[in-house]
N, C-alpha and C positions, 0 to 999 in steps of 0.2 A: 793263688788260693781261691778253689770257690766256697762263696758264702751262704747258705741258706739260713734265713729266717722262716720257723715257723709261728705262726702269730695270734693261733688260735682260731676261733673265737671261744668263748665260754659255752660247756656245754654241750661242746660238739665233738667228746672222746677224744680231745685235747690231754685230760689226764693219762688215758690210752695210749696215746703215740710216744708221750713223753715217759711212760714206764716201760714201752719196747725198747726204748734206744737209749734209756738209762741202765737198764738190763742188759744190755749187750755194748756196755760202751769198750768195754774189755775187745772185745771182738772188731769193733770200729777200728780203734787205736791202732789195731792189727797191720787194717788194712789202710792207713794213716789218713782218718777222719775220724774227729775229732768233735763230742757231742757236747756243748758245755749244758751243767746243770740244772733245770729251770729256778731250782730257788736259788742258785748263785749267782744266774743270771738277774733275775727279779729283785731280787736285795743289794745285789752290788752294784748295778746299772740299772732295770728300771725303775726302781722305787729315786733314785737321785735326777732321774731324768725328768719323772714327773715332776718333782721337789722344785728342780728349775724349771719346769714348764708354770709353773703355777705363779713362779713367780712373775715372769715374763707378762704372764697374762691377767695383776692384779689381783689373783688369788690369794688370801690373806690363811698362810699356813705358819702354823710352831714353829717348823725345822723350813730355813732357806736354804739355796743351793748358788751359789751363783758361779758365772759361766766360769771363771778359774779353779771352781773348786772341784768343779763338775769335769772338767776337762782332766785333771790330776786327778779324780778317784776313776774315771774311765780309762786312762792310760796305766793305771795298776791295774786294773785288775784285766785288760786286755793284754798285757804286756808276756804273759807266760805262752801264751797263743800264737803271739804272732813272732816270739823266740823259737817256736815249734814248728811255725808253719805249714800248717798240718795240707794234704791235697782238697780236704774239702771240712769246713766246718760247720755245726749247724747250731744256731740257737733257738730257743723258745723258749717264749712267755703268752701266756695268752692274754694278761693286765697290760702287753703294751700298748692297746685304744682307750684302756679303762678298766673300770670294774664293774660287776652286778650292781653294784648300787650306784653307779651314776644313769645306768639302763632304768633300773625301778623308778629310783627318784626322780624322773623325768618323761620318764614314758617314752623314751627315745632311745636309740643306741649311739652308745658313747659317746656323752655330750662333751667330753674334752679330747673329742678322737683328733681332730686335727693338730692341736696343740700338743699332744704325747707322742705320735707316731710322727711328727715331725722331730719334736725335740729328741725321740729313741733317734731317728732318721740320721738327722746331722751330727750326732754325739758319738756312732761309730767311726772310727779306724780304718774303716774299709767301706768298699761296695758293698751293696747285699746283690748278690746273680738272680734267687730265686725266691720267691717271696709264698709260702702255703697257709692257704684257711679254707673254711669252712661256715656254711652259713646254715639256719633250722629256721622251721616254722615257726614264724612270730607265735604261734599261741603257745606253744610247746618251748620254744626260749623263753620267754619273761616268763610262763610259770616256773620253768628250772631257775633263772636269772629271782625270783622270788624268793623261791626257796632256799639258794645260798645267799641271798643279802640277810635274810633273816636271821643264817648262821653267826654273824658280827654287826646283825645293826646294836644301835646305841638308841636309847629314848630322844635322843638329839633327834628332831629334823624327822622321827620314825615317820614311814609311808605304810599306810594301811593297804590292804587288797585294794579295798575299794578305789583309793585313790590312787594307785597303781594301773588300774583298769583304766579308769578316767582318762588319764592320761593318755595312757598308748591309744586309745581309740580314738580320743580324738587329734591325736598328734601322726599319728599312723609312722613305721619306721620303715623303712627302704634301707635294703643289704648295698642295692646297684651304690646308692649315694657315698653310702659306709667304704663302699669298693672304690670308687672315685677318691675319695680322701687317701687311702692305701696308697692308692696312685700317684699322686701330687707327693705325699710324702717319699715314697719310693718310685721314682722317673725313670729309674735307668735297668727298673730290675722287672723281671719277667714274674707275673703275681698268678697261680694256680691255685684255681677253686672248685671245691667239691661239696656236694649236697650231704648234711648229717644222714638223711636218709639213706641214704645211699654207700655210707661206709660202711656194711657188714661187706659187702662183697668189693669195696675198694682198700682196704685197709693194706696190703700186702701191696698193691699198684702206689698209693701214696709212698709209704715207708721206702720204697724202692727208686722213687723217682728222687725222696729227698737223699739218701743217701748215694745214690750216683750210683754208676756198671761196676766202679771193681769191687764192690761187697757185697751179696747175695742175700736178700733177706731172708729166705729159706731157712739159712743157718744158724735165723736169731732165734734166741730161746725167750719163755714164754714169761712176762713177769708174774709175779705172786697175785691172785688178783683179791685177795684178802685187803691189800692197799686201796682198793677201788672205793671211795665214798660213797654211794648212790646218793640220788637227790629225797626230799622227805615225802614223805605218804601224802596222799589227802588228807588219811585220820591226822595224823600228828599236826600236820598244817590246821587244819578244823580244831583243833583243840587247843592250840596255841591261838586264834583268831577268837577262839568261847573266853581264853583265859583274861584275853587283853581287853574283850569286849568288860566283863564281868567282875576284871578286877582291877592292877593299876597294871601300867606297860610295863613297870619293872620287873613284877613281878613273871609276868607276858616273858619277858623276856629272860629271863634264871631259867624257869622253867623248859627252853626250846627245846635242850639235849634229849632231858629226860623224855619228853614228847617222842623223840625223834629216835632214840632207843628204846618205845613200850610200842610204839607203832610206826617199824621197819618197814619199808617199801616192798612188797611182796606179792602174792598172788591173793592175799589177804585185802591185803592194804594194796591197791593202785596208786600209781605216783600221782602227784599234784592237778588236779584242772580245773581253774577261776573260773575258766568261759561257761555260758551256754552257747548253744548249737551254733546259734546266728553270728555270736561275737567270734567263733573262731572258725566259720566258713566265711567269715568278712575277711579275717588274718590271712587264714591259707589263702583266696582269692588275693589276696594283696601280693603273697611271698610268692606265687606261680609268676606274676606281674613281673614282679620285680626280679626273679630268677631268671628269666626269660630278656630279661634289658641286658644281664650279668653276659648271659649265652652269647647273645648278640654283640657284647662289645667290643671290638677288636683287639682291645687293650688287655683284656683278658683269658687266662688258657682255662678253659674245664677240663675237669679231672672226671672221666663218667665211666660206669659200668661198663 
């Protein structure tokens, strides 16, 4: 059986690939590959993966996970799959390094990426053959990575813009390092990376590589793209940032929806940008850096126009 992980990142038409081939799993099946769900993926393995990662690593959470338990709800819910044994299976999640808010609240990318994509790593059934992500311009990530933390932060712990910024600039994030971790977590498996920029004109070369030769993506049909969340305006972000300043966070924080349904992302409304000029010709200058170590490393395949 080959295995493809795909792993995301956030933000990078992640939700995109994952509604082509949910949309067409009919069609996979067909041709005996087999897509499992992301959110059955995410709730029934990685949300328990993390649960033991954390424990492992001193993380003090509500719900523990430990290695028996973890092992026994892995083996259910892998267990219909590998009764199937499909020619090629594929999963994703893109939460398997982390979430938006460990990026925010840190200024870094995914600061328990080791610990997650190890504990996802060892917690499968099988090999993974081929491992797919995708990496974006540090300015252009944490503002989207911003704007869905915002979607579920809590007053807990909240992170302002400001200190959001703080952070990344002066912690500065590296994809190449991010990509290293992938590696060590995944040793045996072949990892292909592709620029978000770059997926208008790659999108149909991915899809096709993860599915393998005997299914044609050609044939997949289109999903509804009404499903498609966009990320939040500037306005609506800007008015949620006046609300929090001006009133208390709870409030801040009731309010994002409405925000985010009176000022829709549009030709109106432009999506979200924290930076000025300087802070995010510092970022790009950093992501070219560091996309170019990615290019370079032998360990890794690019996926390019």
């Amino acid at each position: 059986m080959r295995v493809v992980l795909h792993g995301g990142f956030h933000k990078t038409a992640t939700s995109f690939l994952q509604g082509v081939l949910q949309r067409n799993r009919g069609y996979l099946a067909r041709q005996n590959i087999t897509y499992l769900h992301h959110r059955d993926v995410r709730r029934q393995f990685t949300v328990p993966c993390q649960l033991n990662a954390y424990e492992k690593i001193g993380v003090n959470r509500r719900t523990r996970i430990s290695d028996d338990e973890l092992q026994a709800m892995t083996e259910e819910f892998f267990r219909p799959v590998l009764d199937q044994n499909p020619e090629t299976l594929i999963i994703s999640d893109e939460n398997m390094a982390g979430h938006c808010g460990h990026c925010v609240q840190r200024g870094m990318l995914y600061h328990f990426r080791r610990a997650f994509m190890g504990g996802f790593s060892n917690a499968l059934p099988f090999d993974v053959d081929e491992v797919y992500l995708s990496v974006r311009n540090y300015g252009d990530f944490f503002a989207a990575a911003y704007g869905e933390y915002l979607r579920s932060a809590t007053t807990h712990r909240f992170v302002t813009e400001e200190d959001m910024k703080t952070r990344l600039l002066d912690r500065m994030p590296s994809w190449h390092l991010t990509m290293t971790s992938v590696a060590s977590a995944f040793p045996n498996s072949e990892i292909r990376i592709w620029r978000y920029e770059d997926f208008s004109s790659l999108s149909g070369k991915v899809l096709q590589q993860m599915i393998g030769p005997t299914a044609d993506v050609e044939r997949f049909k289109v999903p509804n793209s009404r499903n498609v969340r966009p990320s939040p305006s500037q306005k609506a972000i800007e008015m949620f940032v006046q609300a929090y300043k001006t009133g208390s966070p709870e409030e801040a924080l009731a309010k994002r929806q409405e925000f985010e349904q009176a000022f829709p992302k549009n030709d109106e409304n432009p999506g979200y940008n924290p930076w000025t000029s300087e802070e995010y010709t510092k970022l790009s200058d950093a992501y070219e850096e560091h996309w170019s170590k990615i290019v370079n490393n032998p360990r890794f395949t690019v996926i390019s126009p």
